[in-house]
C-alpha positions in Angstrom: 115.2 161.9 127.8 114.0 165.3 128.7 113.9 166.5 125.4 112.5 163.8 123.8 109.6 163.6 126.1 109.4 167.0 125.4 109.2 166.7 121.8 106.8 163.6 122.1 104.3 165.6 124.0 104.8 168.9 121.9 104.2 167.2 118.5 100.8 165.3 120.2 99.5 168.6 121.2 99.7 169.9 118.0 98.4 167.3 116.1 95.7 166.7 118.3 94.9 170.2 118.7 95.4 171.2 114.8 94.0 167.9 113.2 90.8 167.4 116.1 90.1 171.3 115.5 89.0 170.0 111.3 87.7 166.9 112.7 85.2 168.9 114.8 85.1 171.8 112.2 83.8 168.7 110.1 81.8 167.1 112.9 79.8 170.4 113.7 79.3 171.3 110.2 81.7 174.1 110.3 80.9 175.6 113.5 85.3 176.1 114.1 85.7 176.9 110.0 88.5 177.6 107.9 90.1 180.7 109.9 89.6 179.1 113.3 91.4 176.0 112.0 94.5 178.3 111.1 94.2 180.0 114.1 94.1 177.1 115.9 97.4 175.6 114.5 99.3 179.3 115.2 98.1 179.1 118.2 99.3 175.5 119.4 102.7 176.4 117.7 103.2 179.5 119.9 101.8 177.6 123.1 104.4 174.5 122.9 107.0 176.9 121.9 106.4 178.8 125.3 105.9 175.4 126.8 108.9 173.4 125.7 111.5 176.0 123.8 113.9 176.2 127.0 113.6 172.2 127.4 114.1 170.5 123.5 114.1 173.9 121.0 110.0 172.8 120.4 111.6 171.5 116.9 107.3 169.4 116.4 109.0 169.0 112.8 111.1 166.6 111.5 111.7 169.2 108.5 112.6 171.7 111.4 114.7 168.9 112.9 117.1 168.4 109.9 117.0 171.8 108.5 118.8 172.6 112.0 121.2 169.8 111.6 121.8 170.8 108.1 122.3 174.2 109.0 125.0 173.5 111.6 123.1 174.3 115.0 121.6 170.7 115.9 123.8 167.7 116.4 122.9 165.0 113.8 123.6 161.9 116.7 120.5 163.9 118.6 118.2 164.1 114.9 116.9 159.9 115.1 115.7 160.3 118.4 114.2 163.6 117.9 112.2 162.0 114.8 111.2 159.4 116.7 109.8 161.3 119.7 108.1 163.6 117.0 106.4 160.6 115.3 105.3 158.5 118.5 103.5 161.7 119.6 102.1 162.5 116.0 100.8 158.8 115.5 99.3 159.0 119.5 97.7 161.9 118.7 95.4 160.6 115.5 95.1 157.3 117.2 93.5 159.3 119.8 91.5 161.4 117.6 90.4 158.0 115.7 89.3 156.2 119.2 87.1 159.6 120.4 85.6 160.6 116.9 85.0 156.8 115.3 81.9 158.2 113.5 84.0 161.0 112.1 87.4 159.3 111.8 87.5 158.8 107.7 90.2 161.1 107.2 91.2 162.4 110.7 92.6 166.1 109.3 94.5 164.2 106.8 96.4 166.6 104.3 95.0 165.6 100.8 95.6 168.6 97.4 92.5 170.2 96.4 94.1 170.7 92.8 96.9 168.7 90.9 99.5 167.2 93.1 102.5 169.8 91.4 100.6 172.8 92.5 100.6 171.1 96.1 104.3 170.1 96.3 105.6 173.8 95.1 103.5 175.2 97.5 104.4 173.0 100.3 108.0 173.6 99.5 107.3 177.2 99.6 105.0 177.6 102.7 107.8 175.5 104.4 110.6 177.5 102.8 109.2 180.8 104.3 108.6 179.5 107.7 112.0 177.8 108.1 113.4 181.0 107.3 111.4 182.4 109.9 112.5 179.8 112.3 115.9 180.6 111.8 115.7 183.8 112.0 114.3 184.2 115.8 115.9 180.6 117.3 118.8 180.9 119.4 121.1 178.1 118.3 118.3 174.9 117.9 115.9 176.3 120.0 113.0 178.0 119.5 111.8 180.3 122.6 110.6 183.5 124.0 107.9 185.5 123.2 109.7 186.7 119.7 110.2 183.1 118.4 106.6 181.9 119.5 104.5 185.2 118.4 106.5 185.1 115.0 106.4 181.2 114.1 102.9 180.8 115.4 101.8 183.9 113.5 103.4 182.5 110.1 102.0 179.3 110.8 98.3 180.7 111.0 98.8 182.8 108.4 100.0 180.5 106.0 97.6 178.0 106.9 94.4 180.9 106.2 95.3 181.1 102.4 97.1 177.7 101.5 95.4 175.9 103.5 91.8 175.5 101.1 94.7 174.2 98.4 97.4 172.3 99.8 96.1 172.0 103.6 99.0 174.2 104.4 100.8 170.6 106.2 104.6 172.1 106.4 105.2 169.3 108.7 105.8 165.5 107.3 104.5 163.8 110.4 101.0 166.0 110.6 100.2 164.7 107.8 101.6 161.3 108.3 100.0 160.1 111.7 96.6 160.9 110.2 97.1 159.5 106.7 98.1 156.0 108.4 95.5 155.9 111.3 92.5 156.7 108.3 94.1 154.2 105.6 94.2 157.5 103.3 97.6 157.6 102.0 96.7 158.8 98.4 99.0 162.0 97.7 101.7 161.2 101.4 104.4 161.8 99.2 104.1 165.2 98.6 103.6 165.9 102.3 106.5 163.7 103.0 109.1 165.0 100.2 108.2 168.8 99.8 108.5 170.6 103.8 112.0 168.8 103.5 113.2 170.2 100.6 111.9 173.4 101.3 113.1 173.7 105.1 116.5 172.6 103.7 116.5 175.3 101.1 115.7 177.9 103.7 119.3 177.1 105.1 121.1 178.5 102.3 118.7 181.5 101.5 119.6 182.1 105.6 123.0 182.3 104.8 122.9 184.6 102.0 120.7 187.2 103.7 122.3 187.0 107.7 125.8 187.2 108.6 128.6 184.6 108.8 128.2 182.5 111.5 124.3 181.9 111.5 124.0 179.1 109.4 126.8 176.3 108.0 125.9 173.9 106.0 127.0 170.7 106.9 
């Protein structure tokens, strides 16, 4: 229960931080703007890490969740309740963000593609791709912690985020974009926010393998 708690008040600090930082952007006429956002969203990531790495792994990502099962380090009976904690927290966090900004609530940092919905997807699958790999790369076992993990993963986030972000909205996180998508009633595009951080945090499991040594990943 621990962990779960854990990742239930991880994934709401994120999303409320990430997703209230462009509903104020938007609210103060873009007194945060565009890098602050991105910085904002490293900076959550590398704060829960710190906060909750030693307790649950700080997976915030149901695409991080089952990229670790898949990849052999996370046990798939823990991965429903992990989802479930992630989600509650995610759909908390909007519902928050929709009760203290009504007058600004119409799309509540929703992820929506600035171009055609392809473009979005590949680079959702991408940006994922990448930071899985980077995941991967500085967790111990399912758990993401210390000041390598949290510096690196936070840093990619941002950085990701600063040139996607005007594109695809740089989600890389299913339930990010899904908490605010149901709380606004916009749910026009979901499925590429939904489909494309899985694929591509599963693919990072195998590109792992091929560029580590035996033992760091098994697909399973």
């Amino acid at each position: 229960m621990k962990k779960l708690l854990a990742e239930l008040l991880g994934t709401f600090t994120l999303v409320f931080a990430g997703t209230g930082a462009i509903v104020i952007n938007a609210a103060s006429q873009g007194a945060i703007t565009h890098a602050g956002v991105a910085l904002v969203f490293g900076l959550v990531v590398l704060a829960m890490i710190h906060t909750f790495g030693d307790v649950s792994g700080a997976h915030l990502n149901p695409a991080v969740t089952l990229a670790f099962a898949a990849a052999g380090r996370f046990a798939w009976r823990e991965t429903p309740g992990y989802l479930a904690s992630q989600a509650c927290g995610a759909l908390g966090a909007s519902s928050l963000l929709c009760f203290l900004f009504p007058q600004d609530s119409t799309f509540l940092g929703a992820t929506l593609p600035a171009g055609e919905a392809m473009q979005s997807f590949i680079l959702e699958g991408v940006l994922t791709g990448i930071l899985m790999l980077t995941i991967l790369s500085v967790s111990t076992g399912a758990k993401e912690k210390g000041i390598t993990a949290g510096i690196s993963i936070g840093g990619v986030i941002a950085l990701e985020a600063l040139f996607a972000g005007p594109v695809s909205g740089a989600s890389m996180n299913p339930f990010r974009s899904l908490a605010p998508a149901l709380v606004s009633g916009h749910l026009d595009h979901l499925w590429i926010y939904l489909l494309a951080p899985l694929l591509g945090a599963l693919l990072a499991v195998p590109l792992c393998m091929g560029v580590r040594e035996p033992g760091c990943c098994r697909c399973c």
